[in-house]
N, C-alpha and C positions, 0 to 999 in steps of 0.2 A: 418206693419206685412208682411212676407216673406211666400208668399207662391208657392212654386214650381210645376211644371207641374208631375203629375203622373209619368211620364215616365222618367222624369229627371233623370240620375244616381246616381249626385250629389247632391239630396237634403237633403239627412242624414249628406254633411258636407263632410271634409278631412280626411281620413282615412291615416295621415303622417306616421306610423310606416308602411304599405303596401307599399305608394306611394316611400318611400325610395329605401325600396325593391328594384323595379322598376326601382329606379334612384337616384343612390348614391349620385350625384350630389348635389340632393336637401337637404342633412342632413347640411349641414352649414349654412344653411338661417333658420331652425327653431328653436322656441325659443317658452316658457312658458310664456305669456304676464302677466300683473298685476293682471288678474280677472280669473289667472290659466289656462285659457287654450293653450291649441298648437296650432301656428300659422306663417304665417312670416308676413314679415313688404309688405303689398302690394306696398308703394309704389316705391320698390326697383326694376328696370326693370330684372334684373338678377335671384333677388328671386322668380319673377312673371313666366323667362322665363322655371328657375327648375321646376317649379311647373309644369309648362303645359306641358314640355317635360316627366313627370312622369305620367301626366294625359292622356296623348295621347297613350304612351306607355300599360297604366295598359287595359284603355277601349275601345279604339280607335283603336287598332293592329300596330300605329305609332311604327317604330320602328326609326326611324331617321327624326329628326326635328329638325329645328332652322332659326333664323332669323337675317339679320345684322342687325348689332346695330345703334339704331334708329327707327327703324319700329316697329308700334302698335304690342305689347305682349298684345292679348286680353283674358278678362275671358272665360277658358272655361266652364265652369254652365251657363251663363247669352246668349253666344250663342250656347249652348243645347237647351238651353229653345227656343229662337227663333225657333228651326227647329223642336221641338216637336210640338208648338204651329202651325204651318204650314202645319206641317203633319195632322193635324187634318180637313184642308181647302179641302185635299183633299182625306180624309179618303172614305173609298168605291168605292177606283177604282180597276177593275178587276187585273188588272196588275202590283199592287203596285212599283216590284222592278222596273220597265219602266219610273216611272217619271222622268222626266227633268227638271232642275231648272238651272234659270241662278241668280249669284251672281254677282252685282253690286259693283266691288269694292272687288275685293277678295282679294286682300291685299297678304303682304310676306307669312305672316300666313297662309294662305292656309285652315282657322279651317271651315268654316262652310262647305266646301264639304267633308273634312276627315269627320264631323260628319256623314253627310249625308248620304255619301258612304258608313260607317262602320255603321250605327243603321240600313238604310232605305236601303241600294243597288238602293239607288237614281245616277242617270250618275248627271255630271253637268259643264256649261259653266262660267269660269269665264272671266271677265271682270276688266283693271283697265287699267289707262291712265298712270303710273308707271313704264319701263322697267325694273328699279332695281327688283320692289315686282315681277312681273311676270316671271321674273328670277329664280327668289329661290322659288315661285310658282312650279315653272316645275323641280325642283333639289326635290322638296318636293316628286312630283309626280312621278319622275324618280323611287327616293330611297324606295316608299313603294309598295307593291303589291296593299293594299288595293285600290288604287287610279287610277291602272293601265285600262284602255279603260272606266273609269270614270268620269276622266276632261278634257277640251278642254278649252286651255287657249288664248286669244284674248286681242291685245293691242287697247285701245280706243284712237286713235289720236287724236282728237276734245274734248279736256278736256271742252267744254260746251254742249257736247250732251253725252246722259246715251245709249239708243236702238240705234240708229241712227251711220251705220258707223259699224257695231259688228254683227248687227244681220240680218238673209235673210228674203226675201221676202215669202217665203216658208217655211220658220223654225216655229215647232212648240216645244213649253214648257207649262209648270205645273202654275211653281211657278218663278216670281220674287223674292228676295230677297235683303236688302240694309240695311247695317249699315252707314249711310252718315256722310259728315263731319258737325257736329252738331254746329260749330261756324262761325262765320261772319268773323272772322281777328284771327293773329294769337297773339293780344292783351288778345282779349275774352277768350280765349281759357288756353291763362296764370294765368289771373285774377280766372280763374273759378278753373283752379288745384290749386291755393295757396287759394284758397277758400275752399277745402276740405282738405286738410294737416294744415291751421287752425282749423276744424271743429274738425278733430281727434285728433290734439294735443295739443288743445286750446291756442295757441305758434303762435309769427311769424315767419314765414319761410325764409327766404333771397331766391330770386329769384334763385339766382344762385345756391344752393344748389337742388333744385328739378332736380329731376332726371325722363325727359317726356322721353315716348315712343310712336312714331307717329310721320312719315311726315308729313308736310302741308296739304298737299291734304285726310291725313287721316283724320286729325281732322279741319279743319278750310274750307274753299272757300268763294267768296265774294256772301253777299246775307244769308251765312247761309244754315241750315237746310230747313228754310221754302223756298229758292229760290229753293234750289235742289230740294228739295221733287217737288215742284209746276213744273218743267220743267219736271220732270220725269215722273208728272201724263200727260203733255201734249204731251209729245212724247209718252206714252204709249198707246194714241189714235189710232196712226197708226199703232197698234201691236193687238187692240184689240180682235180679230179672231184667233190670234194666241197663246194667251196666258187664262189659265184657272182662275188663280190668279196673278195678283198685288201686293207686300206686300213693304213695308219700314216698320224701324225701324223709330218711331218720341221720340224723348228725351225731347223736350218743349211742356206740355201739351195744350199753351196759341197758339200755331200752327194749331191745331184739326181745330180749327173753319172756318180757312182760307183755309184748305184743304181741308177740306169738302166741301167746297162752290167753289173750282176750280173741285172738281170729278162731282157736278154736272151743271157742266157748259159745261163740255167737255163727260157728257152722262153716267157716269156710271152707270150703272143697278145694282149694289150690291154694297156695301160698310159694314167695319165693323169696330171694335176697339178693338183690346184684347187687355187688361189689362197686362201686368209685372211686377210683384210685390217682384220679390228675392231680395233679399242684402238690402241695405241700400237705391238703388236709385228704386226709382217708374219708369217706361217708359209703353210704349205700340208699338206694331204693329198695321199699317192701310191697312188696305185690302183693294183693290176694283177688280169690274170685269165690263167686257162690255159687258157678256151675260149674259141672263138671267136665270131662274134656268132651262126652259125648252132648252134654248139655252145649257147650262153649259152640259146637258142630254145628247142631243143628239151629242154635239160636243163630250164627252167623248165616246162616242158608238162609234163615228167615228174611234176618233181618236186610240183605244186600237183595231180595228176589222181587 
């Protein structure tokens, strides 16, 4: 069952006759599917990229976006959600538009600080060990107002540390944020898209026809999901004073348990688990913090005074 965050724009669905509007581009890729309604073919990277640049445009003030070809075209609904649901972690802070968030992994896309920036007038740091994505990251940044003394973009040289290498000794933020590479190898990662383009088509697919979006390092690293996440809560140790919220995106429910059990190994004072329940796929955000709620108090008073 699909249930979206209140705030979500997009939980009433694609409004294709506007989004064209918008972006002419996108009128070639939609089509009347078998069960009537309008729609495109998601797993076409091109169709997917119309869509977002319509999407970006209509509600985001994006007026110029895109990405070369290869790199993750991600949904925008599914990370709306993520930074609705975040925004909630930190609901009640005096100074709302002041939050700082760094983005693990911000990718060519650029999408969860244009969210950010444009719902929340949240500023934000991204991070990615990538020069191509953080390239067209900053061309992203250049070309929109919206973005402009908004993002500060940083290359992570040590593709096996996340904070470590990026971030100061004296930097303070809000909110972590991480959509990881949620496979082990880039076998897994194959298996699992010809595993949903059968689900949908109930057909085999010939390998070679699938058409993936995402480097390596967006979708795959060795170790997985649960290696990253688990390194990321142990470098976060040494951030803990500096930061309000913790958050990854975890895509393997069967992960939870191992994580939980490294957050309190390594101290954390809060932890939590929201739920994601839009589209077709189930996921969750895992929270954690290293103060506690009177700690969380008083470091906010500090920090907004």
């Amino acid at each position: 069952m699909s249930s979206f965050h209140p705030n979500n724009i997009h939980k009433n669905g694609y409004d294709f006759v506007e989004l064209i509007k918008c972006e002419p581009t996108l009128a070639p890729f939609v089509f009347v599917n078998e069960f009537k309604t309008t729609t495109i073919n998601f797993f076409d990277p091109a169709a997917v990229k119309a869509l977002n640049k319509a999407l970006l445009k209509k509600y985001y003030h994006i007026t110029n976006w895109d990405i070369p070809e290869g790199f993750l075209c991600p949904p925008i609904p599914g990370r709306a959600e993520y930074i609705h649901h975040v925004a909630d972690l930190v609901k009640g802070k005096t100074v709302p538009t002041q939050i700082k968030v760094l983005d693990i992994g911000v990718g060519a896309n650029c999408v969860y600080p244009i969210i950010g920036a444009s719902t929340y007038g949240w500023s934000f740091i991204g991070t990615d060990i990538n020069q191509a994505a953080l390239k067209n990251a900053e061309k992203i940044k250049r070309e929109n107002v919206i973005l402009k003394d908004k993002l500060d973009l940083r290359l992570q040289v040590n593709a096996s540390h996340i904070f470590y290498g990026v971030m100061q000794a004296r930097e303070y933020w809000d909110i972590t944020i991480c959509n990881p590479p949620f496979h082990a190898s880039e076998k897994e990662a194959d298996q699992q898209a010809l595993r949903k383009l059968k689900n949908l088509y109930a057909e085999k697919i010939p390998l070679k026809e699938l058409n993936f979006s995402g480097r390596s390092h967006e979708l795959w690293c060795e170790g997985g999901e649960l290696r990253f996440v688990s390194n990321m809560i142990h470098e976060s140790v040494d951030y803990g004073k500096q930061c309000y919220w913790f958050t990854s995106l975890i895509s393997q429910k069967d992960n939870l348990p191992l994580l939980q059990k490294t957050l309190q190994e390594c101290g954390a004072k809060q932890t939590t688990i929201i739920p994601l329940l839009h589209g077709n796929k189930q996921s969750r955000i895992l929270a954690w913090s290293f103060l506690t709620l009177q700690q969380q108090k008083d470091w906010k008073l500090a920090r907004w005074m």
